[in-house]
Biotite code that builds the C-alpha atoms (Angstrom):
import biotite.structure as struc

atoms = struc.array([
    struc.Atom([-65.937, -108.446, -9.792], chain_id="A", res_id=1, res_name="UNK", atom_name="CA", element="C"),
    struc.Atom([-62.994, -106.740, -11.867], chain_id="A", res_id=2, res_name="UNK", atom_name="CA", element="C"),
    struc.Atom([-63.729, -103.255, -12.549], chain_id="A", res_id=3, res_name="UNK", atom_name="CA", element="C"),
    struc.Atom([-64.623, -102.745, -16.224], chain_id="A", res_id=4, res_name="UNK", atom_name="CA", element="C"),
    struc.Atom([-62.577, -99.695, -16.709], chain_id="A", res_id=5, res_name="UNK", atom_name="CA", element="C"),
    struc.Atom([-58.829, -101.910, -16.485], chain_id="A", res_id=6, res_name="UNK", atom_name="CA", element="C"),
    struc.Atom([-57.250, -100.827, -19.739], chain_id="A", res_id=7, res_name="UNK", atom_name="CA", element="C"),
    struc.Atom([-54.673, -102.830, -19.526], chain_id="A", res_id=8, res_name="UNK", atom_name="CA", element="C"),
    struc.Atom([-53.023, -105.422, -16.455], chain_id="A", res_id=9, res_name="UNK", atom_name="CA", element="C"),
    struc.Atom([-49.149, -106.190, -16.169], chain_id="A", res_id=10, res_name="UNK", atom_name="CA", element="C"),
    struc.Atom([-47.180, -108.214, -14.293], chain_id="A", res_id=11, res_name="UNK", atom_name="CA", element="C"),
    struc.Atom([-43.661, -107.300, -13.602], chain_id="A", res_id=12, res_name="UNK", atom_name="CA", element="C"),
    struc.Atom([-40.545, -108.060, -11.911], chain_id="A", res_id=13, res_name="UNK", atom_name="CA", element="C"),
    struc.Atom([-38.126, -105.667, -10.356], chain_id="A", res_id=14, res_name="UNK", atom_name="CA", element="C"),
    struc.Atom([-35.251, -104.358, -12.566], chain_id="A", res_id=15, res_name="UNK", atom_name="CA", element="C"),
    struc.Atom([-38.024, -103.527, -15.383], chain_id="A", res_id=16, res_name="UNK", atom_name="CA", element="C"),
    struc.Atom([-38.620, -107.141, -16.027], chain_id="A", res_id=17, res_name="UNK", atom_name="CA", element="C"),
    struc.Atom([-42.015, -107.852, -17.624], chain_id="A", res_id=18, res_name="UNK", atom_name="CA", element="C"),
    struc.Atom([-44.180, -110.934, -16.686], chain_id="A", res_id=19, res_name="UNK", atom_name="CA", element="C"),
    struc.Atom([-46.994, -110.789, -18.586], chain_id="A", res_id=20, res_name="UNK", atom_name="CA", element="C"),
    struc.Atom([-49.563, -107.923, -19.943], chain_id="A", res_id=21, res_name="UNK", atom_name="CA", element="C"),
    struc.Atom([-53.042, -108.306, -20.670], chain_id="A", res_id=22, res_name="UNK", atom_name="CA", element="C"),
    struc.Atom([-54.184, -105.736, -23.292], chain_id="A", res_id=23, res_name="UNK", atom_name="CA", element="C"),
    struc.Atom([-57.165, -105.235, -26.036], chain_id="A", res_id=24, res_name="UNK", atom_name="CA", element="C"),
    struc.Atom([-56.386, -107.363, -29.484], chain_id="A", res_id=25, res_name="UNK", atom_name="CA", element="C"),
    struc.Atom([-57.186, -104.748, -31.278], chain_id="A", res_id=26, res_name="UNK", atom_name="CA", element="C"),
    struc.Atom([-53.318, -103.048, -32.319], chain_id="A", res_id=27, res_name="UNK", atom_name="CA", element="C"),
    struc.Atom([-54.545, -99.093, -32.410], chain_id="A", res_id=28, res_name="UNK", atom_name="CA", element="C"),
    struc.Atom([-55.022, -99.837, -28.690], chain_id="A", res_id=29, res_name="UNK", atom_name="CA", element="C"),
    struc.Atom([-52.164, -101.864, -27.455], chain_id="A", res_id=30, res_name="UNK", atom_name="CA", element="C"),
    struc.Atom([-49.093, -100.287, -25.609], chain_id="A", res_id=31, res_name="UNK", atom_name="CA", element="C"),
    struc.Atom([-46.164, -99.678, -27.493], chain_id="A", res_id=32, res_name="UNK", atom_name="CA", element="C"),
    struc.Atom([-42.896, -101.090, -26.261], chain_id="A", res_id=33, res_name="UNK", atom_name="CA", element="C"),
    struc.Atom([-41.789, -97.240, -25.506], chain_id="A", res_id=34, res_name="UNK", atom_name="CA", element="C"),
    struc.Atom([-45.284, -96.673, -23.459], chain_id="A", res_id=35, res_name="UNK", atom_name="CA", element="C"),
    struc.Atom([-44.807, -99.941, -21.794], chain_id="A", res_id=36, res_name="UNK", atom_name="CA", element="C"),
    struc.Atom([-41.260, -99.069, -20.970], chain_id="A", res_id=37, res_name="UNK", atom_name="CA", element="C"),
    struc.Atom([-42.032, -95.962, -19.071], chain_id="A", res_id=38, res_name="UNK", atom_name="CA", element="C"),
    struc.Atom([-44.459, -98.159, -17.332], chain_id="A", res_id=39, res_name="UNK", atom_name="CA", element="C"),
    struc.Atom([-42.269, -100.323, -15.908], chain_id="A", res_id=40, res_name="UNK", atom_name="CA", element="C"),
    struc.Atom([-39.329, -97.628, -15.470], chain_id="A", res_id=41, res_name="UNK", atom_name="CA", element="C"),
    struc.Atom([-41.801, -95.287, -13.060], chain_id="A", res_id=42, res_name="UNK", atom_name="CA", element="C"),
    struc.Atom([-43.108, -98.904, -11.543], chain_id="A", res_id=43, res_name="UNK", atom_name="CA", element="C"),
    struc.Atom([-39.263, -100.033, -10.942], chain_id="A", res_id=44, res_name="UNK", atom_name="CA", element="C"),
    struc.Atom([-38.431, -96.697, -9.316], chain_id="A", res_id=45, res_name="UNK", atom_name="CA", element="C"),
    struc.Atom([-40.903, -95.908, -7.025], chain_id="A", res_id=46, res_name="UNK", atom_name="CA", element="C"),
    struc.Atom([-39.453, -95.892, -3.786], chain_id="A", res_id=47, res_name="UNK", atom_name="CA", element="C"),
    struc.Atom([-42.545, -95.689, -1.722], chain_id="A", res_id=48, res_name="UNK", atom_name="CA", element="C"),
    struc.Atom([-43.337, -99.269, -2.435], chain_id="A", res_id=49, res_name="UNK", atom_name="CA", element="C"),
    struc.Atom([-41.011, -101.460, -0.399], chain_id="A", res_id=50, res_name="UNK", atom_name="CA", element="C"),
    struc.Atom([-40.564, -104.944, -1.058], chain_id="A", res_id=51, res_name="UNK", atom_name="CA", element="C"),
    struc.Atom([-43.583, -106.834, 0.530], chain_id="A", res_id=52, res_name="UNK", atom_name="CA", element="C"),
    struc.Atom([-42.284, -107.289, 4.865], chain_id="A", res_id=53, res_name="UNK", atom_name="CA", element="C"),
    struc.Atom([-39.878, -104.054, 3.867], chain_id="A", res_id=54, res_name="UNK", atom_name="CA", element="C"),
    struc.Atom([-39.457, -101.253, 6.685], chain_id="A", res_id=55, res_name="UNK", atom_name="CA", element="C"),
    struc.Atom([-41.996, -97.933, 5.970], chain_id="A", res_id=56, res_name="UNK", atom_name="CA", element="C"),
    struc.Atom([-43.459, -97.153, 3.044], chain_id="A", res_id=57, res_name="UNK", atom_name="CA", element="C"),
    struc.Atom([-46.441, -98.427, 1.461], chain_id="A", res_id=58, res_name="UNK", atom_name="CA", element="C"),
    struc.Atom([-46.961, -101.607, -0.642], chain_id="A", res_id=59, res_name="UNK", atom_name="CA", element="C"),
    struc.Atom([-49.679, -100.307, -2.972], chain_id="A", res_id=60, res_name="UNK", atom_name="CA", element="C"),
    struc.Atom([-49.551, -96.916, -5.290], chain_id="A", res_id=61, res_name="UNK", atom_name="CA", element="C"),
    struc.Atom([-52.399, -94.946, -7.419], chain_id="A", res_id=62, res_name="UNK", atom_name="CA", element="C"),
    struc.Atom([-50.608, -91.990, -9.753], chain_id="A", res_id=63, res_name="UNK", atom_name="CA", element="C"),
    struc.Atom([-51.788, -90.245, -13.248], chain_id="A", res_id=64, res_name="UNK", atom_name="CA", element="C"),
    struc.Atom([-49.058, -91.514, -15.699], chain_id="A", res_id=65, res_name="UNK", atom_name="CA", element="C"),
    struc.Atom([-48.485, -89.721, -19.733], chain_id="A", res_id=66, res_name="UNK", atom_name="CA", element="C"),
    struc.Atom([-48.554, -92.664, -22.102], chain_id="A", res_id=67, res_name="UNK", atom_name="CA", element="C"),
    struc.Atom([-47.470, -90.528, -24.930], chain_id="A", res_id=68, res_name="UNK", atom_name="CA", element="C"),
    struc.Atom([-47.871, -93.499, -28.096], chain_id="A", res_id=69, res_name="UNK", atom_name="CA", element="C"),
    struc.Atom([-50.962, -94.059, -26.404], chain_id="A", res_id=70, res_name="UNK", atom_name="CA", element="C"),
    struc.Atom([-52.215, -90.450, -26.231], chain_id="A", res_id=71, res_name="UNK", atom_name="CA", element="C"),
    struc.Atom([-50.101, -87.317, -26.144], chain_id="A", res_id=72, res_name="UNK", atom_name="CA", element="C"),
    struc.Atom([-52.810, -85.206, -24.686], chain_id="A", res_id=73, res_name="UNK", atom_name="CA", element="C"),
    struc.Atom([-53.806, -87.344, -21.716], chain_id="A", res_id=74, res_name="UNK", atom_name="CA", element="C"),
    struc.Atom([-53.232, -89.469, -18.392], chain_id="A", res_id=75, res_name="UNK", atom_name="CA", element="C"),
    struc.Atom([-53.991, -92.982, -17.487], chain_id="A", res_id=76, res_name="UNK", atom_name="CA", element="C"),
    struc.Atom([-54.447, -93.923, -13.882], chain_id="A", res_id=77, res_name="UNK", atom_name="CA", element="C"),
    struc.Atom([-52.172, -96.786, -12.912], chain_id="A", res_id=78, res_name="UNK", atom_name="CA", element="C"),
    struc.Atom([-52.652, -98.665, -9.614], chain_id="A", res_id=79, res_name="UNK", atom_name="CA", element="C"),
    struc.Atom([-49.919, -100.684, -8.454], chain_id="A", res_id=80, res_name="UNK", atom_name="CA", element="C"),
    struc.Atom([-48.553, -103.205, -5.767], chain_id="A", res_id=81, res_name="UNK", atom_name="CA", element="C"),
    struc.Atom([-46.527, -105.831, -4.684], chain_id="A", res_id=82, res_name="UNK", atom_name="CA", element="C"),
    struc.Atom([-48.026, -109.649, -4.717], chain_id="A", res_id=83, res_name="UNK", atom_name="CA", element="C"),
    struc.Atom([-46.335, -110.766, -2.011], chain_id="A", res_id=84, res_name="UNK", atom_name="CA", element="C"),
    struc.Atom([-44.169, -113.648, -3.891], chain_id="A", res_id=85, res_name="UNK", atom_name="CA", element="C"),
    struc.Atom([-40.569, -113.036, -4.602], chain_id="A", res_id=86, res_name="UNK", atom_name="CA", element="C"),
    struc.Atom([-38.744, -115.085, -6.990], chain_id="A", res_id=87, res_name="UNK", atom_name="CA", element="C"),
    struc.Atom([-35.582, -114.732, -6.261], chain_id="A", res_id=88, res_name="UNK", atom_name="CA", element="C"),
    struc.Atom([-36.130, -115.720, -2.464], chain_id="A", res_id=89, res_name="UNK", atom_name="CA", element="C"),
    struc.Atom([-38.515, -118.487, -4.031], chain_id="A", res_id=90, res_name="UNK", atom_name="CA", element="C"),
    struc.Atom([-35.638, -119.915, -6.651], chain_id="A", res_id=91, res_name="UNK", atom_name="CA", element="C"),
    struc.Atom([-32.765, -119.603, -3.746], chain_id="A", res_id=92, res_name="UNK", atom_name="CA", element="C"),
    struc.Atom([-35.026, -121.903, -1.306], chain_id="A", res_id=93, res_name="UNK", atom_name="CA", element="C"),
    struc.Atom([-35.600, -124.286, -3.852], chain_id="A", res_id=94, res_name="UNK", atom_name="CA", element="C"),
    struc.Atom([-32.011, -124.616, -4.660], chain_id="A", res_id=95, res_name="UNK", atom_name="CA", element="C"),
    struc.Atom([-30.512, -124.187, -1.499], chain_id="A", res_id=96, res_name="UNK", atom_name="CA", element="C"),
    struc.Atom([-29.310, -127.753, -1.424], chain_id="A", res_id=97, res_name="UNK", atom_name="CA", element="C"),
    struc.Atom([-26.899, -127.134, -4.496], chain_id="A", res_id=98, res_name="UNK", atom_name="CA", element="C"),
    struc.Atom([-23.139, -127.035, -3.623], chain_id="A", res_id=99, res_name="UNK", atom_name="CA", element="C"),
    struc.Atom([-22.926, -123.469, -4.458], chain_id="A", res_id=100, res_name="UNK", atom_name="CA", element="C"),
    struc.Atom([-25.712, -122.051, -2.207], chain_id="A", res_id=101, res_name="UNK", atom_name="CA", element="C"),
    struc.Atom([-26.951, -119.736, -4.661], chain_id="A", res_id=102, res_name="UNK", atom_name="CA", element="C"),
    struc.Atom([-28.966, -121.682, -7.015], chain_id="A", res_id=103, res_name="UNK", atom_name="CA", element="C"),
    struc.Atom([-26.689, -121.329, -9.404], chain_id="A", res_id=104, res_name="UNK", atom_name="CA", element="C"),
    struc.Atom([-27.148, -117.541, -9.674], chain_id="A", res_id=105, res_name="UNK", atom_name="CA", element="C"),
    struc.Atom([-24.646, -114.684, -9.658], chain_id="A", res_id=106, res_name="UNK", atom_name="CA", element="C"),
    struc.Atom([-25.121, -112.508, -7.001], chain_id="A", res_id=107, res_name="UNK", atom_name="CA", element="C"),
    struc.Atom([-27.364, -112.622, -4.117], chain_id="A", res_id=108, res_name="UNK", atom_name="CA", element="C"),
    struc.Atom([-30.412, -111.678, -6.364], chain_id="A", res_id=109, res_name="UNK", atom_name="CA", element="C"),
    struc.Atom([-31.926, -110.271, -2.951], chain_id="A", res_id=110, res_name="UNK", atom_name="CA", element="C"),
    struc.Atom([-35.693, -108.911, -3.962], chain_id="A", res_id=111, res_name="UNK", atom_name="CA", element="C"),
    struc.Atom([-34.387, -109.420, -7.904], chain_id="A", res_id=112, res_name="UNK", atom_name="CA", element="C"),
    struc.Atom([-37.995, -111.064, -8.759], chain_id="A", res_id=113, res_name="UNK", atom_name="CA", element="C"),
    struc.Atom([-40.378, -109.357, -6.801], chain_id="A", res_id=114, res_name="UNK", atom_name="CA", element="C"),
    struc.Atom([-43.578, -109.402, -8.207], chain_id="A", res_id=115, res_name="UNK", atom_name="CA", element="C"),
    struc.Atom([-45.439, -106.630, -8.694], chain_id="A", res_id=116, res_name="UNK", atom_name="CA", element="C"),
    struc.Atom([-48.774, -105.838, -10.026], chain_id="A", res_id=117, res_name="UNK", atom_name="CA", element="C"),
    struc.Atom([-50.443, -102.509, -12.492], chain_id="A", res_id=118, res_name="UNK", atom_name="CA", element="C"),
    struc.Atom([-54.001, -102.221, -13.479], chain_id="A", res_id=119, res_name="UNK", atom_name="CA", element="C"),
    struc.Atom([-54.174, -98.631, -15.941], chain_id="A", res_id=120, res_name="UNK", atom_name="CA", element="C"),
    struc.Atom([-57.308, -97.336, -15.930], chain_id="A", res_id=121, res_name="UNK", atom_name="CA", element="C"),
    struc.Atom([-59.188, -94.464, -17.626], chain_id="A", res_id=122, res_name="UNK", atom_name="CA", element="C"),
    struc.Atom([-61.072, -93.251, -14.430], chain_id="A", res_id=123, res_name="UNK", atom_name="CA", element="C"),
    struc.Atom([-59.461, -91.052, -12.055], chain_id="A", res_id=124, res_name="UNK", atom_name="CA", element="C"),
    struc.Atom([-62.113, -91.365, -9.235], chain_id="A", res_id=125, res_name="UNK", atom_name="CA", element="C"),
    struc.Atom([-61.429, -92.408, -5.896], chain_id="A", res_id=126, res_name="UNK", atom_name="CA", element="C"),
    struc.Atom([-63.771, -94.894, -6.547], chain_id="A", res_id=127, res_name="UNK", atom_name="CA", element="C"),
    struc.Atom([-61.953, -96.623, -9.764], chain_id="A", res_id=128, res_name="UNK", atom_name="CA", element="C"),
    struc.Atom([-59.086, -97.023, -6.968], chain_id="A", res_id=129, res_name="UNK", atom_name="CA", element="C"),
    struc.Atom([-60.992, -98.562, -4.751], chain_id="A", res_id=130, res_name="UNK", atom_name="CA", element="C"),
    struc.Atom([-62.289, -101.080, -7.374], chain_id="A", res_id=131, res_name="UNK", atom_name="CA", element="C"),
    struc.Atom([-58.735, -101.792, -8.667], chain_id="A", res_id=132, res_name="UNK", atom_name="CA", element="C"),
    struc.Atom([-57.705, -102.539, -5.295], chain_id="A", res_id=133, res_name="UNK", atom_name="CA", element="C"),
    struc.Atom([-60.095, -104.831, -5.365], chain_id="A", res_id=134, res_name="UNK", atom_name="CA", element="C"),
    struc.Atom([-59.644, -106.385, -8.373], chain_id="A", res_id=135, res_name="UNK", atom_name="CA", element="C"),
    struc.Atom([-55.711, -106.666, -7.164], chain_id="A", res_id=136, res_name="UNK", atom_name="CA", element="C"),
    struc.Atom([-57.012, -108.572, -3.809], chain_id="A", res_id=137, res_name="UNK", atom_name="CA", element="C"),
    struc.Atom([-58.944, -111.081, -6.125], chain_id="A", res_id=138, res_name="UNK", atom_name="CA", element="C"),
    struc.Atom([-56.229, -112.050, -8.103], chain_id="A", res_id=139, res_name="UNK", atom_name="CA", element="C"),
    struc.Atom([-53.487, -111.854, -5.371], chain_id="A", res_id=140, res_name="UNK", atom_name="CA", element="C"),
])
């Protein structure tokens, strides 16, 4: 079962590319663009989580992160990782029969829509991580 303590759930590409969020309806307690924007900055440069088959690192992450529109005097918990499904890679296979090779894109787009996933929670407890890393198995 999810944990109950997910604040808020968004999917994102690399280069700071958002997928989709899932956040309370209520506006007091949704993420401003600037919040969500140092979200996926700190997501997009983590270096410690290689694209999913990369060389060292780890593909999963758990760090306190400042939301300062959301509260200036405290940290959410974020846990994040790669899904394992790259878009780029996905779009250039599909097109790979087109006359240019690329599918039409510029560039070789390499890893340019990997997709990556961050639950923010509350609860800094090893066991909220444990539960979010759950939560990110059920929906992978």
């Amino acid at each position: 079962h999810p944990s109950q303590s997910i604040l808020y759930a968004i999917l994102s590409c690399d280069e700071k590319r958002l997928f989709g969020i899932i956040q309370p309806h209520a506006s007091e307690h949704q993420l401003t663009s600037y919040d969500l924007n140092l979200v996926l900055h700190y997501v997009d440069s983590q270096t410690a989580l290689p694209p999913q088959g990369g060389e060292g690192g780890h593909h999963e992450l758990w760090y306190p992160l400042c939301l300062p529109r959301l509260s200036s005097s405290g940290f959410v918990h974020c846990y994040t990782t790669r899904m394992g499904f790259d878009f780029g890679r996905q779009s250039q296979n599909q097109n790979s029969g087109r006359a240019n090779g690329n599918g039409g894109r510029s560039g070789s787009g390499s890893g340019s829509g990997d997709l990556k996933l961050t639950l923010i929670s509350q609860e800094p407890s090893t066991e909220e991580f444990q539960a979010l890393q759950r939560t990110a198995r059920e929906i992978r």
